[in-house]
MARDRENDO-885773 format. One record per atom (N, C-alpha, C): x, y, z; atom name. Coordinates in steps of 0.05 Angstrom, whole numbers, plus 5000, padded with zeros to 4 digits. Example, Ala and Ser with C-alpha at 12.3 -4.5 7.8 and 13.67 -1.06 7.14 Angstrom:
{east->5264	north->4886	up->5156	at->N} .
{east->5246	north->4910	up->5156	at->CA} .
{east->5264	north->4934	up->5156	at->C} .
{east->5257	north->4955	up->5142	at->N} .
{east->5273	north->4979	up->5143	at->CA} .
{east->5258	north->5001	up->5157	at->C} .
***
This chain:
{east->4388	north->0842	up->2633	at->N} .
{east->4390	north->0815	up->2626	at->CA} .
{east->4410	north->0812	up->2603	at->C} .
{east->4426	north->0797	up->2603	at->N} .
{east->4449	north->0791	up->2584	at->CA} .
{east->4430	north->0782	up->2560	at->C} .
{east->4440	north->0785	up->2541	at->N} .
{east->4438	north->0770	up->2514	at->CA} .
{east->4449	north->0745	up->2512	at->C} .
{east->4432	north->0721	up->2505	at->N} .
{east->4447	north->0703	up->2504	at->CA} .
{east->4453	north->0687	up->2480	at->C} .
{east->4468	north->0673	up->2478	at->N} .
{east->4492	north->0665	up->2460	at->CA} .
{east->4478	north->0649	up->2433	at->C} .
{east->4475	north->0654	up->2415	at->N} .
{east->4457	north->0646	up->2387	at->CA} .
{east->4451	north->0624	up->2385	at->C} .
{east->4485	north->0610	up->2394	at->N} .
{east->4488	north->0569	up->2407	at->CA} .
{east->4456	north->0571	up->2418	at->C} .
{east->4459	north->0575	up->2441	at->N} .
{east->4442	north->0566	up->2456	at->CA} .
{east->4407	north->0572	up->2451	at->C} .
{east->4408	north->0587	up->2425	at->N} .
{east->4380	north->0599	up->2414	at->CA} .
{east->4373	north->0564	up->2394	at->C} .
{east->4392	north->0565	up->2382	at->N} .
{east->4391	north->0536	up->2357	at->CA} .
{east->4380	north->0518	up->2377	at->C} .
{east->4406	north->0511	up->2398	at->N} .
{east->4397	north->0493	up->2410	at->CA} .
{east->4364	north->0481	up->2418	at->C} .
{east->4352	north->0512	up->2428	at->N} .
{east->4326	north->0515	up->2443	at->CA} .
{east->4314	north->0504	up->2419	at->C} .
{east->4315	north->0513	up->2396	at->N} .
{east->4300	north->0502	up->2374	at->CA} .
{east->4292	north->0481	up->2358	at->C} .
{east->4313	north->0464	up->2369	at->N} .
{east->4330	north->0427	up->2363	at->CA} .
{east->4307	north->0416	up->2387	at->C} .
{east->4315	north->0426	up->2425	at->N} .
{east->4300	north->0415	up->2439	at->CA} .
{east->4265	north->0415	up->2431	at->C} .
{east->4256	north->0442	up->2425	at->N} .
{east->4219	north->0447	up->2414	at->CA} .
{east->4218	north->0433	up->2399	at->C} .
{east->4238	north->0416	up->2378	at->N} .
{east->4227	north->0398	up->2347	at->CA} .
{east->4223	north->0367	up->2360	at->C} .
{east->4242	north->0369	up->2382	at->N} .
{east->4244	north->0341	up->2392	at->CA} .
{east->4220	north->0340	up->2411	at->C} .
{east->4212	north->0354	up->2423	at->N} .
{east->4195	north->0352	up->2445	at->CA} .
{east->4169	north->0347	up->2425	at->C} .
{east->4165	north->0357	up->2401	at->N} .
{east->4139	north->0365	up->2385	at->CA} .
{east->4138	north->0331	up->2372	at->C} .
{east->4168	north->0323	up->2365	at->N} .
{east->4168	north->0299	up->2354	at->CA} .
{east->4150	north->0276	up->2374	at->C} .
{east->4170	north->0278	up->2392	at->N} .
{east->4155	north->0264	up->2423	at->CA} .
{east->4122	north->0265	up->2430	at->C} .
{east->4114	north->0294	up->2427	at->N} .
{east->4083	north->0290	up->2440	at->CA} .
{east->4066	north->0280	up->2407	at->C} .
{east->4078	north->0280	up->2388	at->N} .
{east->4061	north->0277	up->2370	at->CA} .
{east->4068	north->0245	up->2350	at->C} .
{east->4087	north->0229	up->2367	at->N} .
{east->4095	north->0209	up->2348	at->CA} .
{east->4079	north->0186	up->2348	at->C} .
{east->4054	north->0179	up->2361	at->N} .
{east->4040	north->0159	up->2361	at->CA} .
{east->4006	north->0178	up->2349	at->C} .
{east->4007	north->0192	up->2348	at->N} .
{east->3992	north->0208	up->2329	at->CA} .
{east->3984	north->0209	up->2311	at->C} .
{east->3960	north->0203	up->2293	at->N} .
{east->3960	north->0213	up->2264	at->CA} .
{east->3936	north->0238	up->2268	at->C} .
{east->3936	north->0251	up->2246	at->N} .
{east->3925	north->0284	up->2239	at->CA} .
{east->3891	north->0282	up->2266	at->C} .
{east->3876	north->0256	up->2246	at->N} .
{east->3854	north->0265	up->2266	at->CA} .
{east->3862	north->0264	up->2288	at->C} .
{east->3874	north->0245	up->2312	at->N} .
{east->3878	north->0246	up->2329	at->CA} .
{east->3889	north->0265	up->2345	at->C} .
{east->3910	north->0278	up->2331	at->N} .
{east->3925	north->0307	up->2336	at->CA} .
{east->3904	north->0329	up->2341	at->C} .
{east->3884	north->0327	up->2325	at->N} .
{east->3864	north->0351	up->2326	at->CA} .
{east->3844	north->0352	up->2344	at->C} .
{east->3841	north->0325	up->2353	at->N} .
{east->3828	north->0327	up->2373	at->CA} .
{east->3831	north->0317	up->2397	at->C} .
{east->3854	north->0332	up->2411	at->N} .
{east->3868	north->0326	up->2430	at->CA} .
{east->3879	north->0359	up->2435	at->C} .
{east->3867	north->0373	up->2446	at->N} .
{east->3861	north->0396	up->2453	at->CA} .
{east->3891	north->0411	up->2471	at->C} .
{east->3900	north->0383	up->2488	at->N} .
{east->3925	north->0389	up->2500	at->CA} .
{east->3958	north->0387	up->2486	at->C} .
{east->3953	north->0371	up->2475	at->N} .
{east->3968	north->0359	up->2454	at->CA} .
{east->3981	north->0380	up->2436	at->C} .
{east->3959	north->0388	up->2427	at->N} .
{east->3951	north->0420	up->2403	at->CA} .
{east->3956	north->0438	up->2414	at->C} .
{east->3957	north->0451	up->2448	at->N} .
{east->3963	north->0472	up->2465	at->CA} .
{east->3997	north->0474	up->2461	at->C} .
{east->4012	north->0445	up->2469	at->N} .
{east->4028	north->0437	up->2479	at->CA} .
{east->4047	north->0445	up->2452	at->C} .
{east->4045	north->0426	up->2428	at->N} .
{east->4058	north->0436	up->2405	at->CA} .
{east->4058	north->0469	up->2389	at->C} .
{east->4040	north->0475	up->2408	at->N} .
{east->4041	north->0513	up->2393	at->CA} .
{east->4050	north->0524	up->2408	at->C} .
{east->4062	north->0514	up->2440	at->N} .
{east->4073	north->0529	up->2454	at->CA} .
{east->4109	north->0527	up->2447	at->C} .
{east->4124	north->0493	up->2443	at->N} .
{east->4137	north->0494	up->2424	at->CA} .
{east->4135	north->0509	up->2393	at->C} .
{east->4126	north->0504	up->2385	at->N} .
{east->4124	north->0526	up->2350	at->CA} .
{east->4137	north->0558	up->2366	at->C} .
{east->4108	north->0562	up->2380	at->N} .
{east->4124	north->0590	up->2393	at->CA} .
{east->4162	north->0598	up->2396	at->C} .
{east->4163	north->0578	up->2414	at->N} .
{east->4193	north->0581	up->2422	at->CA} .
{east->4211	north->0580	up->2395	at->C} .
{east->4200	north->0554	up->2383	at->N} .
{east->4217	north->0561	up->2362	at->CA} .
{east->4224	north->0584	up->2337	at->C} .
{east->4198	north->0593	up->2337	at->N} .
{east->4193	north->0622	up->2329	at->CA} .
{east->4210	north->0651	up->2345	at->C} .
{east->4204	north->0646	up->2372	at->N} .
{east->4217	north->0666	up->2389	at->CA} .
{east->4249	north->0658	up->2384	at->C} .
{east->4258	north->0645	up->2390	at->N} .
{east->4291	north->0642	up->2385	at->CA} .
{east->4300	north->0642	up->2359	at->C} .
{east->4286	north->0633	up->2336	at->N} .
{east->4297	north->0634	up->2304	at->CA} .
{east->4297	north->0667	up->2300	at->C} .
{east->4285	north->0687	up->2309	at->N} .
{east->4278	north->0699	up->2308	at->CA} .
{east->4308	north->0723	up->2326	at->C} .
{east->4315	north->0704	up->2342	at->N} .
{east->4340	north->0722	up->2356	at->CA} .
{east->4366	north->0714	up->2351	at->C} .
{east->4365	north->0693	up->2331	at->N} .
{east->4391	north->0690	up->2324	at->CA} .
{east->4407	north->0705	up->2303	at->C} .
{east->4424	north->0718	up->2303	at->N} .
{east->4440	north->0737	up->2290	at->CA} .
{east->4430	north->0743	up->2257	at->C} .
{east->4424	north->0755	up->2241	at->N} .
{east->4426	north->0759	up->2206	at->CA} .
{east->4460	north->0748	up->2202	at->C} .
{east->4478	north->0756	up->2219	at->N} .
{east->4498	north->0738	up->2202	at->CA} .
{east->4502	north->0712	up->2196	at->C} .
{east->4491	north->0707	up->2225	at->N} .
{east->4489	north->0672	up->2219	at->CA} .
{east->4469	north->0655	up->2214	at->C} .
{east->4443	north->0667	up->2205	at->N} .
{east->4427	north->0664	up->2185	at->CA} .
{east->4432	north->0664	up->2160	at->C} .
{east->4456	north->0681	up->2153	at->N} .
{east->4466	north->0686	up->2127	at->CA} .
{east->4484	north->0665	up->2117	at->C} .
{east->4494	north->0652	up->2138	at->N} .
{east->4516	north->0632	up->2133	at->CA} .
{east->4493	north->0597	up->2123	at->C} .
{east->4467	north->0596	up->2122	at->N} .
{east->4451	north->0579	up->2119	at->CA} .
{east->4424	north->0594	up->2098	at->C} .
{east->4433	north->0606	up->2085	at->N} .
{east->4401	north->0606	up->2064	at->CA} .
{east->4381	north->0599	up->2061	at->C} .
{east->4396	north->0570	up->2058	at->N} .
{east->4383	north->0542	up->2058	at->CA} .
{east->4355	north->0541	up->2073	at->C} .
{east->4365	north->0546	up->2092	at->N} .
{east->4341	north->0546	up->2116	at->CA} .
{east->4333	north->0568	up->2116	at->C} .
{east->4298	north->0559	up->2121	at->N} .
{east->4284	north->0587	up->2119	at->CA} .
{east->4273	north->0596	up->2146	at->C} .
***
């Protein structure tokens, strides 16, 4: 399997914030918590975004500090 391109890691990580934004924007906390699918759905995003931050280069992590 090729390695693929760091672009396209960020990207994945922009789409999981937006999707998380989406299932959770008519939401407040209690409601979030108890909504079982909802809660599945946003930790499977978190995941991804974890898995791809995770494969994007130390150099170009280095070029942003900023962000943790």
């Amino acid at each position: 399997m090729s390695p693929r391109d760091w672009r396209i890691r960020v990207q994945d990580i922009l789409d999981a914030i937006t999707t998380i934004q989406l299932y959770t924007a008519a939401m407040d906390y209690l409601a979030f918590t108890h909504d079982r699918k909802t809660m599945d759905a946003v930790l499977r995003n978190i995941t991804v975004i974890g898995e791809a931050a995770s494969r994007v280069p130390e150099t170009i992590q280095g070029e942003s500090p900023e962000v943790p």
